[in-house]
C-alpha positions as CSV (number, residue, x, y, z in Angstrom):
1,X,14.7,-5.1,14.1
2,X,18.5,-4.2,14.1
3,X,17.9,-0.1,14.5
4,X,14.8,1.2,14.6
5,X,16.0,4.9,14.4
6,X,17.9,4.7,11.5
7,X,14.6,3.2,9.6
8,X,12.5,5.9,11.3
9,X,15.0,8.4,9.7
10,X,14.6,7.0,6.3
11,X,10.7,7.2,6.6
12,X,11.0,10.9,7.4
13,X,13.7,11.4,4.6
14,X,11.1,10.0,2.1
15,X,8.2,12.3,3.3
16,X,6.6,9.3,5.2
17,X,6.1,11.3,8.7
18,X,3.2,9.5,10.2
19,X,4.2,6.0,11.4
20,X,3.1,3.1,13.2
21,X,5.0,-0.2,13.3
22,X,3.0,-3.6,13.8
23,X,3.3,-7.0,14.0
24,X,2.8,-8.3,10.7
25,X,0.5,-11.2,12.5
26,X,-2.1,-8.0,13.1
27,X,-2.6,-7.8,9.5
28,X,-6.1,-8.3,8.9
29,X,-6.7,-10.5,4.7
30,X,-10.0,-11.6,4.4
31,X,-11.8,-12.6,1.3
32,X,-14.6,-9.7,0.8
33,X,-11.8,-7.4,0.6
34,X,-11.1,-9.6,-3.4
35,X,-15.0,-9.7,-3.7
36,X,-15.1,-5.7,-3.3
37,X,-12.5,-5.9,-5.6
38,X,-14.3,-8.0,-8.4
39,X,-17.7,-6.5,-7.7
40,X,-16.9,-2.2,-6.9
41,X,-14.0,-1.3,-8.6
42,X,-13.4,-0.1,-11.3
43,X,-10.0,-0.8,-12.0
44,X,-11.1,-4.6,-11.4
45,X,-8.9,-6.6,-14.4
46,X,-7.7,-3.2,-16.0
47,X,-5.0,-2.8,-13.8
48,X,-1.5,-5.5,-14.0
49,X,-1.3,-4.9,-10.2
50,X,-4.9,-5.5,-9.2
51,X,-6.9,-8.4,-9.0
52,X,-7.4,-10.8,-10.7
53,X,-3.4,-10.3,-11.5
54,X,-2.2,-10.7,-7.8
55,X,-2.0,-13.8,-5.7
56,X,-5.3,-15.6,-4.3
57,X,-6.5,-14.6,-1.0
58,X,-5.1,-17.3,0.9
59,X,-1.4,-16.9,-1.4
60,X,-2.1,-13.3,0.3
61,X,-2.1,-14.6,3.9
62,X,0.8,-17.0,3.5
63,X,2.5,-14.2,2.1
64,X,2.0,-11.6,4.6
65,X,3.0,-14.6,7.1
66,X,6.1,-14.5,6.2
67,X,6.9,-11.5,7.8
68,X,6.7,-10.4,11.9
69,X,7.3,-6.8,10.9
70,X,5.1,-3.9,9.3
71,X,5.0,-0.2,8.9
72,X,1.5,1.4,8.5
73,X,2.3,4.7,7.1
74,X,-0.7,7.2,7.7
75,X,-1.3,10.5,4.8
76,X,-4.1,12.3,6.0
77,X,-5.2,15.0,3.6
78,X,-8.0,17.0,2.2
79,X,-8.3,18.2,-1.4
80,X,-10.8,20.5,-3.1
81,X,-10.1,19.0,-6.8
82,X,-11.3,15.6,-6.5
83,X,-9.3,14.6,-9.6
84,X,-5.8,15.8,-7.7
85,X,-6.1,12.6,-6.0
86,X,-4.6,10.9,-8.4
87,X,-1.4,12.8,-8.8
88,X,-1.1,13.0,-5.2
89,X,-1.3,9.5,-5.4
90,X,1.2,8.5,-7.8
91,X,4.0,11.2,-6.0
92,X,3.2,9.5,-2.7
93,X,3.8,5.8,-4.4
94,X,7.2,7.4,-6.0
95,X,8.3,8.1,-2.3
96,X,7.3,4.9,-1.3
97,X,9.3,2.7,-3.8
98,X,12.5,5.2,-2.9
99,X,12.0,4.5,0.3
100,X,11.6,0.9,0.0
101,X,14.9,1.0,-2.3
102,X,16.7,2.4,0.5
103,X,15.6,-0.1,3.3
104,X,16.5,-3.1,1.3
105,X,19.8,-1.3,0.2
106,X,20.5,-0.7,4.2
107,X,20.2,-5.1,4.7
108,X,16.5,-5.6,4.9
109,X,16.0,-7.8,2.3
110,X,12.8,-8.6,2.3
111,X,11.3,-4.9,2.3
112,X,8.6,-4.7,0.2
113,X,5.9,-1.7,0.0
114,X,1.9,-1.7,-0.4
115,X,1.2,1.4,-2.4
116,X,-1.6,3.6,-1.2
117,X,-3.1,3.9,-4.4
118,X,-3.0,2.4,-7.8
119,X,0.4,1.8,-9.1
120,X,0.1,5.1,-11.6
121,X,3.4,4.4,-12.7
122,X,2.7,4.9,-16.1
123,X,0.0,7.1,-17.7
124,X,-2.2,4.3,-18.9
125,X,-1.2,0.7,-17.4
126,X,-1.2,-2.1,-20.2
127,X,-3.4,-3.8,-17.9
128,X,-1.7,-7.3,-17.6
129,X,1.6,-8.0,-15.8
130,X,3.0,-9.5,-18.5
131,X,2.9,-5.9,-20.4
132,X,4.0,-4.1,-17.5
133,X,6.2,-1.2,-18.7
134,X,8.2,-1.3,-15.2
135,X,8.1,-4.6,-13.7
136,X,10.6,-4.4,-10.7
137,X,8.6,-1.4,-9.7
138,X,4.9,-1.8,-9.6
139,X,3.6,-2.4,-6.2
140,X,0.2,-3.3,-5.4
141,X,-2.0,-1.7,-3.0
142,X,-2.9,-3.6,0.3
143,X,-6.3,-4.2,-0.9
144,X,-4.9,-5.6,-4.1
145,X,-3.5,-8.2,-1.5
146,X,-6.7,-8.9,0.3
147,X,-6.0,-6.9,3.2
148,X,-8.6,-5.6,5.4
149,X,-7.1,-1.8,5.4
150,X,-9.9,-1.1,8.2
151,X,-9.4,-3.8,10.2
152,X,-5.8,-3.7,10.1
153,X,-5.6,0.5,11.2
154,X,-8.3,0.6,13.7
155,X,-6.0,-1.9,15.6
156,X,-3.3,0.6,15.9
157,X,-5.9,3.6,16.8
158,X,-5.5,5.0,13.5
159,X,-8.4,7.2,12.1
160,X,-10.6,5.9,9.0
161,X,-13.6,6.3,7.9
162,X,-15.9,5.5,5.1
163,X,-16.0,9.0,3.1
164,X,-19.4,10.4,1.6
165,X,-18.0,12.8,-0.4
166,X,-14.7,13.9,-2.5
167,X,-14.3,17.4,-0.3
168,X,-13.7,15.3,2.7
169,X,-10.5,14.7,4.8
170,X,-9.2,11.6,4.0
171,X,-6.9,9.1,5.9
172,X,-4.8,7.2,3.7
173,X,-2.7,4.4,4.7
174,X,0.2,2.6,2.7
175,X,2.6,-0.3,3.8
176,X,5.9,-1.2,4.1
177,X,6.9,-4.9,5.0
178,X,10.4,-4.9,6.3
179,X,12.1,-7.9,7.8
């Protein structure tokens, strides 16, 4: 990684304050992160950057091969209108495609971000990729990619935990590949 710093400044720029970086190779994928997928969310097939639209699991290991380098960006937060959520979400993926914009711009080519929520680009998602209204911007989530979020953040020493309720603090983790 040429300079470090200068990425660390562009995290902060874009609002992404809590960092880790990781060795792509400690990125947990496993397969009953697709099957919780298919059988728990609703958003299963009615999102164009969910499963069943995103590579296989094992397309989703190769891929995440590929790199040596990862960025595990941590959002804690606590809301008290569960449905706020979702627009926190969709402002925290916005900063996360700028910020992945800006890395590729400053000679990492292959930087490419996990959202930490559904894309929520648009208002209602057309549901296949195919139809997607913004294409060269719709990330998926790391889950979306098999990825074991869990796994993966307990082996930094990162906080998560399965929540009970909405009125809980949550920890929220997106990704940013960056080679």
């Amino acid at each position: 990684m040429a300079d470090r710093e200068a990425l660390e400044r562009l995290f902060t720029k874009h609002g992404c304050e809590a960092f880790t970086w990781i060795e792509a190779a400690d990125i947990v994928v496993a397969q009953w992160v697709r099957v919780k997928c298919l059988f728990g969310c609703d958003e299963y097939g009615m999102n164009a950057t969910c499963p069943p639209h995103v590579p296989a699991v094992d397309e989703c290991k190769r891929f995440f091969g590929e790199y040596t380098t990862a960025v595990v960006f941590h959002f804690p937060k606590r809301l008290d209108d569960p449905d706020a959520r979702h627009d926190w979400g969709k402002s925290v993926n916005a900063s996360l495609l700028a910020l992945e914009r800006e890395v590729f711009l400053a000679g990492y080519h292959k930087a490419f971000a996990l959202f930490m929520s559904s894309c929520g680009l648009c208002n209602e998602c057309p549901g296949v990729p195919e139809e997607c209204r913004h294409p060269e911007s719709a990330r998926p989530t790391a889950e979306g990619l098999a990825m074991d979020v869990f796994s993966t953040v307990r082996k930094c020493g990162l906080p998560i935990e399965v929540l009970a309720t909405y009125d809980e603090p949550m920890n929220r983790y997106a990704f940013l590949l960056v080679e």
